[in-house]
C-alpha positions in Angstrom: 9.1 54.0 89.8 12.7 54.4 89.1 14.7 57.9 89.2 15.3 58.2 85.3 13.0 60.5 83.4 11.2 59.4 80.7 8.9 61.6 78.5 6.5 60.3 76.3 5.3 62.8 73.8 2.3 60.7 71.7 -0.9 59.6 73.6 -1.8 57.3 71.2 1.0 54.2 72.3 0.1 51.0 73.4 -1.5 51.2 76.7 0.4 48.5 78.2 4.0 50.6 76.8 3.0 53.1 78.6 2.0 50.7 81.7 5.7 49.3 81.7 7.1 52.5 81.4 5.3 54.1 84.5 6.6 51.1 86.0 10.0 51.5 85.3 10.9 55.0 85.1 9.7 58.4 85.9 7.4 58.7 83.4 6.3 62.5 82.3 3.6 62.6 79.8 3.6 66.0 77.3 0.1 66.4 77.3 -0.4 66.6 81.3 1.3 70.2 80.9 -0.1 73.1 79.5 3.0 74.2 77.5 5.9 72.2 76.6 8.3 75.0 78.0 6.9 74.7 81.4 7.8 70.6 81.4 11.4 71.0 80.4 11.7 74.0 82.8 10.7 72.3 85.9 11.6 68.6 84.7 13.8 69.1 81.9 16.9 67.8 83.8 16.0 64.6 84.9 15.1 63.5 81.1 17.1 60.8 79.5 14.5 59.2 77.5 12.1 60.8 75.0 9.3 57.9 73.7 7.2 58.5 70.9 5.7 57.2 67.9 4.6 57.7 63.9 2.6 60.9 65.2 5.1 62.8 67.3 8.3 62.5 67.4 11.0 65.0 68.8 11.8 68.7 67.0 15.0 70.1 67.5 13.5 72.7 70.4 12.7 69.2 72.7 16.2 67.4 71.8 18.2 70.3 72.5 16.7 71.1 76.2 17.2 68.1 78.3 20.7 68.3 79.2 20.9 64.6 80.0 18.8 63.1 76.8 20.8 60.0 75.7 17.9 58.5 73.2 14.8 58.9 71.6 12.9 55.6 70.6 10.2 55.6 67.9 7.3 53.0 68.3 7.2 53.0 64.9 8.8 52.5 61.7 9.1 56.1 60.2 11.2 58.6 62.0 10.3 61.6 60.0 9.0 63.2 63.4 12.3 63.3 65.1 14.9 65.8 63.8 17.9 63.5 63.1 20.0 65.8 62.0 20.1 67.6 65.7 20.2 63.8 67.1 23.5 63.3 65.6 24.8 66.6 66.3 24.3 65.9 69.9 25.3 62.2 70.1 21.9 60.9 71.2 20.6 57.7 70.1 17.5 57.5 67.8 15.3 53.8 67.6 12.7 52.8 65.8 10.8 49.4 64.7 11.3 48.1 61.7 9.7 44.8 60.2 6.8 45.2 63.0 4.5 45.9 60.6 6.0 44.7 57.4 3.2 42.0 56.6 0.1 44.2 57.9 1.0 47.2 55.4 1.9 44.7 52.5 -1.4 43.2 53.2 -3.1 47.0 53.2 -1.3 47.9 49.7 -2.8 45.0 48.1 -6.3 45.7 49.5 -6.1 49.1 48.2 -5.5 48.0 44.6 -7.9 45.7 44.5 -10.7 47.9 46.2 -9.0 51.0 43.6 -9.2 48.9 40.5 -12.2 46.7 41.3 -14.5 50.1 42.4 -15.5 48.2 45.5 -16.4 51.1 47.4 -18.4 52.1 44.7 -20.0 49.3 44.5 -21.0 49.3 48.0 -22.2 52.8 47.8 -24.3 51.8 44.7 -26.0 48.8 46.3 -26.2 50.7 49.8 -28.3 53.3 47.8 -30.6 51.3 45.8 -29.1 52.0 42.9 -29.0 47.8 41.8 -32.7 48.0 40.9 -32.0 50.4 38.1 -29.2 48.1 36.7 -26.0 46.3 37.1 -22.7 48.4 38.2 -20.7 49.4 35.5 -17.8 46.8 34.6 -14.5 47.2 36.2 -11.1 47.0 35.9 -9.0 43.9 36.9 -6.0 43.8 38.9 -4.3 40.3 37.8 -1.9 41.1 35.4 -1.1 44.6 36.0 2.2 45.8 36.2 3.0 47.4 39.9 6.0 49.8 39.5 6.8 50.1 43.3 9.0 53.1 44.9 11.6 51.4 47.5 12.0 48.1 47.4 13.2 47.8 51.1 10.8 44.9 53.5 7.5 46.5 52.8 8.1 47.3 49.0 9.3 43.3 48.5 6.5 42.2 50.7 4.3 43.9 48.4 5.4 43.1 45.3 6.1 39.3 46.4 2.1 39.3 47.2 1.5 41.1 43.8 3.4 38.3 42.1 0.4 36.3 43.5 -1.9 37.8 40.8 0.7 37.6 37.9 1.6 41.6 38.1 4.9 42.0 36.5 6.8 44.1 39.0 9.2 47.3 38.6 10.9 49.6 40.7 12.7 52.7 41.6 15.1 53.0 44.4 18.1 55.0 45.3 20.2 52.4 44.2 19.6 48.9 42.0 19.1 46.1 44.2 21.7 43.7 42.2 19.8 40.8 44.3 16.7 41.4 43.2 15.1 40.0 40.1 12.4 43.1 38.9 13.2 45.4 36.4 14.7 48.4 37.7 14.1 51.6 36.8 16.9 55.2 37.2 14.2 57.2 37.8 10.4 57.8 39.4 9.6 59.2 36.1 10.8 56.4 33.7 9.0 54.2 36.3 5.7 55.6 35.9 5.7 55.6 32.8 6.3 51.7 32.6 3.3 50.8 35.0 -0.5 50.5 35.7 0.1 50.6 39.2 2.6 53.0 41.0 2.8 52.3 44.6 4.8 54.7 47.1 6.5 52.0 49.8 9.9 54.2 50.9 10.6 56.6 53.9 9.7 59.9 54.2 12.9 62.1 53.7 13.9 65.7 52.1 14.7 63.9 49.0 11.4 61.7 48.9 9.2 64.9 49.6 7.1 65.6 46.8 8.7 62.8 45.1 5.6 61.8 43.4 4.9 66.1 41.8 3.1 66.6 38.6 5.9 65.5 36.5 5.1 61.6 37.8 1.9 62.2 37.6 1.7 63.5 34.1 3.7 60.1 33.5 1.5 57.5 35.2 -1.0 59.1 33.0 -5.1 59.6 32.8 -5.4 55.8 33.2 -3.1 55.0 36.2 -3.6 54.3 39.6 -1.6 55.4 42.4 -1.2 53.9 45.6 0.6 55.3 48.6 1.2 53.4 51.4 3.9 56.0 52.9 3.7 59.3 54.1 1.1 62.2 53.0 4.1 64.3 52.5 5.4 62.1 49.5 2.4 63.6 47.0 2.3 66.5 46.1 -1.3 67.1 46.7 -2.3 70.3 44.9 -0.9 68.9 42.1 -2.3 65.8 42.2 -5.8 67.4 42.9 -5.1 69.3 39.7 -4.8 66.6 37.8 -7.7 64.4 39.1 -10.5 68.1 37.8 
């Protein structure tokens, strides 16, 4: 065990992370103390390293304590639970792990519009319950040939719309700025991009600007026969307004 502290705030990292880090460092794990006050009064000095992941990260209260933090490291993609902003005030390194799970989410989005479009759950539900020996399922939609509008077009948005091409789906997108690279058709804005698709998919970070980025004005675009897929954050939809929509 070395002499360097290292907190990890999220219970739900690899065991074998956590193995190596008990191995390596003085690990301190948040949820073995009642309150988080008590942990940074009695070990809060000795902390260099705060380790977390996509389900907690570190708020501004846990960055600005430890008077020795030099980084915070994200097993995970999305840093939306770390408070960057106070990182950079205080000069203290923030990580993360992009591309780790690039393919694996690509692979998700697809699933989800073809189990959206084709009513597979449904269809499950309606065999599971008997429902087959009154008739067939109604008929579905299909998903070759739809057009995917996708929001960011950073690895996991190209990853998904490079599998989409699989299916014929003419692709679109919106991001903060045209990817001059890139051969879709690029749209200025989330609205004019919903309004050019069957299928809008959310694939971009989670950030004040993206919040609510899909609200009822996108919605109200997609329209009563669109699908929406989000691969991203919760925090991206507006969700009473989507709910709203859907009665």
């Amino acid at each position: 065990m070395g002499s360097i502290g290292v907190l990890l705030v999220s219970h739900q990292v690899i065991p074998y992370l956590e193995q190596e880090l008990n191995k390596r460092y003085n690990l301190f794990r948040l949820w073995d103390f009642p309150q988080k006050s008590q942990l940074l009064t009695q070990h809060g000095a000795s902390i260099r390293a705060v380790v977390g992941d996509a389900f907690a990260g570190a708020d501004s209260d846990l960055i600005e304590a430890p008077p020795k933090l030099e980084i915070v490291s994200s097993f995970s993609v999305g840093v939306d639970k770390i408070d960057l902003g106070k990182c950079k005030e205080k000069g203290i390194r923030v990580t993360n792990t992009p591309g780790v799970l690039t393919d694996e989410v690509a692979d998700l989005a697809i699933g989800l519009m073809l189990t959206l479009l084709r009513r597979i759950c449904e269809c499950d539900r309606y065999v599971r319950g008997g429902n087959w020996k009154h008739g067939d399922y109604k008929l579905t939609t299909k998903f070759s040939g739809k057009t995917v509008g996708i929001i960011g077009l950073g690895r996991i948005g190209a990853a998904i719309a490079k599998r989409a091409e699989g299916f014929n789906c003419p692709i679109s997108y919106y991001s903060r700025t045209q990817k001059q690279e890139s051969k879709y058709k690029y749209y200025p804005s989330v609205v004019e991009l919903a309004s050019n698709c069957d299928i809008l998919v959310v694939a971009c970070p989670l950030t004040e600007e993206t919040h609510h980025i899909i609200n009822r004005e996108v919605i109200n675009a997609l329209g009563p026969k669109g699908f929406l897929i989000n691969i991203g954050r919760g925090k991206h939809v507006d969700e009473p307004e989507l709910v709203s929509a859907l009665l």
